[in-house]
N, C-alpha and C positions, 0 to 999 in steps of 0.2 A: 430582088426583094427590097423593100422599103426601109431603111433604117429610122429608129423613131428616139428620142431622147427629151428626155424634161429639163425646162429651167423657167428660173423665176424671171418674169419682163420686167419688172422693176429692177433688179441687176445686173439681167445681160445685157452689153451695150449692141448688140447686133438685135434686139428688139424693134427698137423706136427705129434705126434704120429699116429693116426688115416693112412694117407697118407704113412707113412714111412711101416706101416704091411701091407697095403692093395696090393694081389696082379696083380693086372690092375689099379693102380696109375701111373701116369706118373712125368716125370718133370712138367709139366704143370698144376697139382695141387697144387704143393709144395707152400706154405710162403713164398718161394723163388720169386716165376717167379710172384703170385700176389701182391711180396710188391711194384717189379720193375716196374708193371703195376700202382700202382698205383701215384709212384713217378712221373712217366714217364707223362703219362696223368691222370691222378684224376679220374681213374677208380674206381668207390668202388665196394667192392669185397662180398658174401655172401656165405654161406654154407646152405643149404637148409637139415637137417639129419631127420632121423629116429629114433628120440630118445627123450627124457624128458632134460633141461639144468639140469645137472652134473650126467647122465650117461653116459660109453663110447661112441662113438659114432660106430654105425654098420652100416649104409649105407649114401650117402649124394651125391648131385650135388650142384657143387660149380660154382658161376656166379658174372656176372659184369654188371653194371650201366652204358650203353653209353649214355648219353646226348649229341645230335649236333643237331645244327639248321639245318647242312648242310644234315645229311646222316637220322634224324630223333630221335626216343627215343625207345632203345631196350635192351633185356635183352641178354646176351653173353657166353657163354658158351665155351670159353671162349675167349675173343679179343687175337688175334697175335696168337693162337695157333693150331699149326696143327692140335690135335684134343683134349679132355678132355671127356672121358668116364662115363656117369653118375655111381657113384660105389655103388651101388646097388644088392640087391642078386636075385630080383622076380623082376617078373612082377606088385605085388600089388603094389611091394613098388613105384616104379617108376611112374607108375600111380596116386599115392599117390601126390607124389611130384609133376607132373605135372599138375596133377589139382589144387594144389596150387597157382604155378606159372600161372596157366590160368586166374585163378582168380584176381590174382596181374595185370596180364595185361590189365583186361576189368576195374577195380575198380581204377584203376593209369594211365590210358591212355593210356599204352606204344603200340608201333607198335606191336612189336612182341619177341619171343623168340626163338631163336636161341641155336641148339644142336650142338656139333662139337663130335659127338660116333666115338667110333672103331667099334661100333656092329650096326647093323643095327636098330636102335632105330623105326623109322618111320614102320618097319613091325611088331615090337613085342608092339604097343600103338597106344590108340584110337587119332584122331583129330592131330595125326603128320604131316607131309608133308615132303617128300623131297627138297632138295634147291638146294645145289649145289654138285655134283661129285670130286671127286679127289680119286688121287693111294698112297696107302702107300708099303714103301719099308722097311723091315727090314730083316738084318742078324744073322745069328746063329753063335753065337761065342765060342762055348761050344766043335767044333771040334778043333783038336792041327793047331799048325799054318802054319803047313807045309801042313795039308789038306785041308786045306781053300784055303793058296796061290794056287794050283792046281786044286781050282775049280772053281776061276777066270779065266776071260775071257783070253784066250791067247794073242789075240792083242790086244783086247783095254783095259788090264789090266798089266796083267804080265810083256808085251814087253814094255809099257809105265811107271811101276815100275821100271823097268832094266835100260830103255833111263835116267830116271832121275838120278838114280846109277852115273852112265857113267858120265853125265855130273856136275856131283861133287856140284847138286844143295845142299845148308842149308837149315835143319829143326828146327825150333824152338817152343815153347809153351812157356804159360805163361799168365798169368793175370795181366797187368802191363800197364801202360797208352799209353809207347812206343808202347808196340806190339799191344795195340789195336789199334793207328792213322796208324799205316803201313795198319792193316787189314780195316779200312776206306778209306783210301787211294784207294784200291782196289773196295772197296766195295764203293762207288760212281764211281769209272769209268762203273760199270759193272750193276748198275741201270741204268747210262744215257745211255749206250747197249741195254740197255731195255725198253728204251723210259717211265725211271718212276722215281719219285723224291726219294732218298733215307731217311731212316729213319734217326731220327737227331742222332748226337754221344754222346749225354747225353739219348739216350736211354739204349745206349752200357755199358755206363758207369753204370747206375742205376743196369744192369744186372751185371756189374762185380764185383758191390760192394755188391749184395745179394746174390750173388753164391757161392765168394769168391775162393779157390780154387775149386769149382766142373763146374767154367767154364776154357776152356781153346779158346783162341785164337791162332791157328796154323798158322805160315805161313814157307812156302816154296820160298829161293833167289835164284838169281845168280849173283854173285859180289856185293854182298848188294841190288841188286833192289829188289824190291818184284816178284814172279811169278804169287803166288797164294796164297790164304787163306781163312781156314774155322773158325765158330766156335762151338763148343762142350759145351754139358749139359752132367751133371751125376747126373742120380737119383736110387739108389737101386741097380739094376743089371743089369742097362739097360746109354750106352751112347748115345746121341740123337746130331743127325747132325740137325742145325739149318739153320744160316746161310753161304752162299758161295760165292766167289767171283775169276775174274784172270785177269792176261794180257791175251787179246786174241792173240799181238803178239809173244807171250812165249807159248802158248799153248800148241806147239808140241813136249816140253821140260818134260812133264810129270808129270808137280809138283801138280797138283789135284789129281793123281793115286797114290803117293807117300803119300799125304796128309794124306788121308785115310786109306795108307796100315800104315802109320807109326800110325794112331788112332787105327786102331785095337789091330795093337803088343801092344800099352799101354795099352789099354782097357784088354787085356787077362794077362797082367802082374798083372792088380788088381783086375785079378776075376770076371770081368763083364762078362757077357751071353748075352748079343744081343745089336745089334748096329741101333738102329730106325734111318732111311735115310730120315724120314721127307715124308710131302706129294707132289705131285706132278700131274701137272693139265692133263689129259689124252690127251691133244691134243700135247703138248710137248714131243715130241716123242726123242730126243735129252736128256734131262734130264734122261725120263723114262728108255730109252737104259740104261743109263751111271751106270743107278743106278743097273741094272738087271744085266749088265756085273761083278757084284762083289758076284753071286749067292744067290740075296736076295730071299724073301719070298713077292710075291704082292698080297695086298688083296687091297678092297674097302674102302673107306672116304664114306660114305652118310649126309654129312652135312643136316638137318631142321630145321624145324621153324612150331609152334604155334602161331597163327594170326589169328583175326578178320578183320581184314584189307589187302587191296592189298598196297604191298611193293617192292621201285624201288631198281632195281640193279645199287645204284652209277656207278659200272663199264662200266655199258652200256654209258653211257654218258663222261664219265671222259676221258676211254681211247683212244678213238680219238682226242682230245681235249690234252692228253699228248704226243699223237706222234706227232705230231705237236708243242707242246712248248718248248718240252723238247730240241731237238736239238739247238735250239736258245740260250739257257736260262747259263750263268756262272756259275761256282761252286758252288759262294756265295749265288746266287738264287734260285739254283735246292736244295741244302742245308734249307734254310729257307724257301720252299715249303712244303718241307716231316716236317717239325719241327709244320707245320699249318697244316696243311692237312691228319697227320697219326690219330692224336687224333679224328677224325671222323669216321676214316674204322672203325678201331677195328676190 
């Protein structure tokens, strides 16, 4: 039978080991991304394993503590992130675990728990449910770079590579507090595009001081303005595109094709093998292109959740309620929206 035991990743030192050999670990496990979680909003963090305290550890799903009045009391798997694979080797063991967490949920009240797999969790476990869809995009970067560039999309990669050549756009990286407010800069014009409050910039910052150098914040100019800008995680052998942002009047200037080609050539400069493009919602058909044009690999998200209870989809109700505020609403307040308002999603 399975023995199962809790401890916090941020304290135990066989965590960040544990994570670092596992191999379907993401950045999304790391000490890294749950310390920033918890600076950020007062996420508390858990590791749920498969082991006795102070054997190594051999399997585990690592979760988070959301308390809001507004969106409810549930367990996370993890908040902000595209997905967090329970890392596990069987079937018992997981089952193991989630009957645990089932039990925490009816004996603590909470709503519900919440999985974000790469694998289809809900077909391989009893009492799962499906929740919500999305597409993951990732590259294989283990071919040379002259075979990749030619397995890119001719126009809406290559030629948009080439146009920004041409027009003698700047590359830059770095983790430094300039290039992050340029890449905010950006990244609230292109929220309120989107009819949604942006996350506050002491988010950014918590991640850039956990990451240290394995974030980079890229952006791409023209005569010092900004174009465009992403930003990058690196965990193991894998670079993970997080967040994005651009002038949509610069758009046709090329500097998000450039962005990305210029992440790759670094990424294979230090040995990385695959470039996770993050998830993307299946009706976004714009995005999902963008991302297919650069010859990824698309599988499924099956986001679930374990619940006794019926549970609202904040969104249903919010996002009409932000297309409508949001155009109204100054910097300063679309700013101090997302700064109220993100500690609830999760």
């Amino acid at each position: 039978m399975t023995k199962i035991c809790e401890i916090d990743p941020l304290q135990d030192p066989r965590w960040d080991e544990f994570v670092e050999s596992h191999p379907r670990a993401s950045v999304f496990h790391t000490s890294r991304w749950l310390r920033a979680l918890r600076l950020a909003y007062g996420y508390e963090s858990s590791a749920l394993c498969t082991v006795l305290p102070g054997e190594r550890l051999s399997g585990a799903l690592v979760y988070c503590c959301v308390k809001s009045w507004l969106t409810g009391r549930r367990l996370v798997s993890l908040p902000f992130s595209d997905h967090c694979e329970p890392l596990v080797e069987d079937r018992e063991a997981l089952e193991t675990l989630l009957a645990y967490l089932n039990n925490r949920l009816r004996d603590e009240h909470w709503d519900y728990l919440e999985l974000r797999p790469v694998t289809d969790v809900a077909s391989r476990s009893r009492n799962v449910e499906r929740s919500f869809s999305y597409l993951l995009h990732t590259v294989d970067l283990s071919k040379t770079k002259e075979a990749l560039f030619s397995s890119f999309h001719k126009d809406c990669v290559q030629r948009k590579i080439r146009r920004a050549e041409r027009e003698s756009l700047t590359y830059e990286s770095g983790n430094t507090e300039e290039i992050l407010m340029r890449f905010y800069g950006l990244f609230l014009r292109t929220r309120r595009r989107h009819h949604l409050p942006p996350q506050h910039h002491s988010w950014f910052r918590h991640l850039s001081r956990t990451f240290r150098d394995k974030l980079q914040f890229r952006v791409v100019s023209q005569k010092g303005q900004p174009v465009a800008s992403i930003l990058t995680l690196k965990q193991g052998g894998t670079i993970t595109y997080k967040y994005g942002c651009s002038d949509p009047s610069r758009n046709n200037l090329g500097g998000m094709a450039l962005l990305f080609w210029r992440t790759i050539e670094e990424a294979k400069s230090e040995g990385l093998m695959r470039f996770d493009l993050g998830r993307s919602e299946p009706q976004n058909t714009g995005l999902t292109n963008f991302k297919e044009h650069w010859a990824s690999e698309r599988s499924e998200l099956n986001y679930c959740r374990i619940s006794d209870r019926r549970s609202t989809d904040w969104s249903g109700w919010s996002r009409p309620l932000m297309e409508k505020m949001v155009p109204l609403m100054p910097d300063w307040s679309l700013v101090t929206a997302g700064k109220l308002l993100y500690r609830h999603i999760g």
